[in-house]
C-alpha positions in Angstrom: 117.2 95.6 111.3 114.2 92.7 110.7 113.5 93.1 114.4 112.8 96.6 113.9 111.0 96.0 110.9 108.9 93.3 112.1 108.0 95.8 115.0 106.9 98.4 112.1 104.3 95.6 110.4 102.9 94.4 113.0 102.1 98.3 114.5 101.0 99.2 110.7 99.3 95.8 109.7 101.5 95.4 107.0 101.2 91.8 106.7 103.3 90.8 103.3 106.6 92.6 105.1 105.5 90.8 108.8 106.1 87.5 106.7 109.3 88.8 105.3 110.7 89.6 108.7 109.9 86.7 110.2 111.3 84.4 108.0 114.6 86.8 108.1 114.8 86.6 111.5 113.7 82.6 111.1 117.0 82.3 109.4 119.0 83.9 111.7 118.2 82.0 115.3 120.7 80.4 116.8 120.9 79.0 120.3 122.5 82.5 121.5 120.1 84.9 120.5 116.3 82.6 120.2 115.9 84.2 124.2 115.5 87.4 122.4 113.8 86.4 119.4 111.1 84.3 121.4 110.0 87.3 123.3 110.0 89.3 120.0 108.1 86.9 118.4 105.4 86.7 121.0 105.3 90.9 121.4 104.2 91.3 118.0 102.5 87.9 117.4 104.8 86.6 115.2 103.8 82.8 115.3 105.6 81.5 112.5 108.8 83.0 114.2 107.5 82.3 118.0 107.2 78.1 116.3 110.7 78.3 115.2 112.4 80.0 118.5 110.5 77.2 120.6 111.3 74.5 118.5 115.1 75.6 119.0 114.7 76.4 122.4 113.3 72.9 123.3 116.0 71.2 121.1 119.3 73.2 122.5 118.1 72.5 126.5 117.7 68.8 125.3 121.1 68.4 123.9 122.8 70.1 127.3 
C-alpha cells in the first residue's frame, strides 16, 4: 500500500505524504524485497528511501 501511495505523491507533488511513505517503506526493507524498493525509490525520486535500500543492499552482498 505505501508503494502505491508513494507513487500517488510523487505524481501529485504531495510532498508531506512522499515523506510518510518513504519512511513506511524505510521500515519495512529487508534483504528480500530492497531489489524492489531500490527501483521504486529511484522511479519516483525517493532519495531518502533509494539511501536506505543501498545502504542495505551494499551491507547484505558484504555479509554473503
Amino acid at each position: 500500500m505505501a508503494a502505491d501511495l508513494l507513487a500517488a505523491a510523487d505524481k501529485y507533488a504531495l510532498d508531506r505524504l512522499k515523506v510518510s511513505c518513504e519512511e513506511a517503506l524505510c521500515n519495512s526493507l529487508t534483504v528480500e524485497n530492497v531489489s524492489e524498493i531500490l527501483i521504486l525509490a529511484d522511479l519516483h525520486s525517493a532519495e531518502q528511501l533509494k539511501a536506505q535500500a543501498m545502504t542495505l543492499s551494499t551491507r547484505g552482498t558484504s555479509q554473503t
